[in-house]
C-alpha positions in Angstrom: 84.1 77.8 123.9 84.5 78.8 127.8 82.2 81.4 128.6 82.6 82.8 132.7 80.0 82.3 135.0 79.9 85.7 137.0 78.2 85.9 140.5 75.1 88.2 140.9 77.7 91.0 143.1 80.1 90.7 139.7 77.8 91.7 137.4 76.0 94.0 139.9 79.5 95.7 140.7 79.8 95.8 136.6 76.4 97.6 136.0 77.2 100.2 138.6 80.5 101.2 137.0 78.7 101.9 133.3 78.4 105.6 132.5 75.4 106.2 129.9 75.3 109.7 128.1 77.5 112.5 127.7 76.0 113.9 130.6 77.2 111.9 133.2 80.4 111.9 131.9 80.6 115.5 131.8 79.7 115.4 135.6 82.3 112.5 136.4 85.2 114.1 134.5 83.9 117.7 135.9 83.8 119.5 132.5 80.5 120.3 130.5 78.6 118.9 128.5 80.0 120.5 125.5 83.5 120.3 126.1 82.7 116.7 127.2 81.2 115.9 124.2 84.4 117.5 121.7 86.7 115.3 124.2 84.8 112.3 123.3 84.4 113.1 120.0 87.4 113.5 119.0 89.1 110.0 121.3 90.7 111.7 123.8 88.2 110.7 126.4 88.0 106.3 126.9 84.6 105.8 125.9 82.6 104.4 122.8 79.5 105.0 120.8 76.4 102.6 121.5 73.9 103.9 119.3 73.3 107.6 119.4 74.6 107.6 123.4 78.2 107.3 124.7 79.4 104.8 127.3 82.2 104.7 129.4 83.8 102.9 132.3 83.5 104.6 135.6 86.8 103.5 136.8 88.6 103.6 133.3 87.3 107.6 133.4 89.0 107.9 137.2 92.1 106.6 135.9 92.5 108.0 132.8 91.6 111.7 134.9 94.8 110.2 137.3 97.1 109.8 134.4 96.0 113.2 133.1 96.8 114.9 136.4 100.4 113.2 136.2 101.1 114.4 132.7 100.4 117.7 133.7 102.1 117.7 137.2 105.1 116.0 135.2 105.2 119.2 133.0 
């Protein structure tokens, strides 16, 4: 099996793009922490359970906002 070797800036530049919590996710996707939470909850938001906390991709947030903004701009 080939595993990849990643340089310390790849998996530095990976570490800074995880979002822990509902929290900061709220913040990044500007919405509260409740409605944040009932978007995650119920998939619309791309993010996953680890435990008891959800984690998301910085950048997968950003572009799914992006695609969001298009849908409605679209009509």
């Amino acid at each position: 099996m080939n595993i990849p070797v990643l340089s310390e800036a790849e998996l530095e530049a990976m570490s800074k793009d995880i979002v822990w919590g509902v929290k900061d996710i709220a913040k990044i996707i500007n919405r509260n922490e409740r409605q944040t939470y009932h978007l995650l909850s119920a998939g619309f938001i791309p993010a996953r359970k680890v435990g008891a906390q959800w984690v998301a991709s910085k950048s997968h947030l950003l572009e799914w906002m992006r695609e969001i903004k298009a849908q409605v701009r679209a009509g």
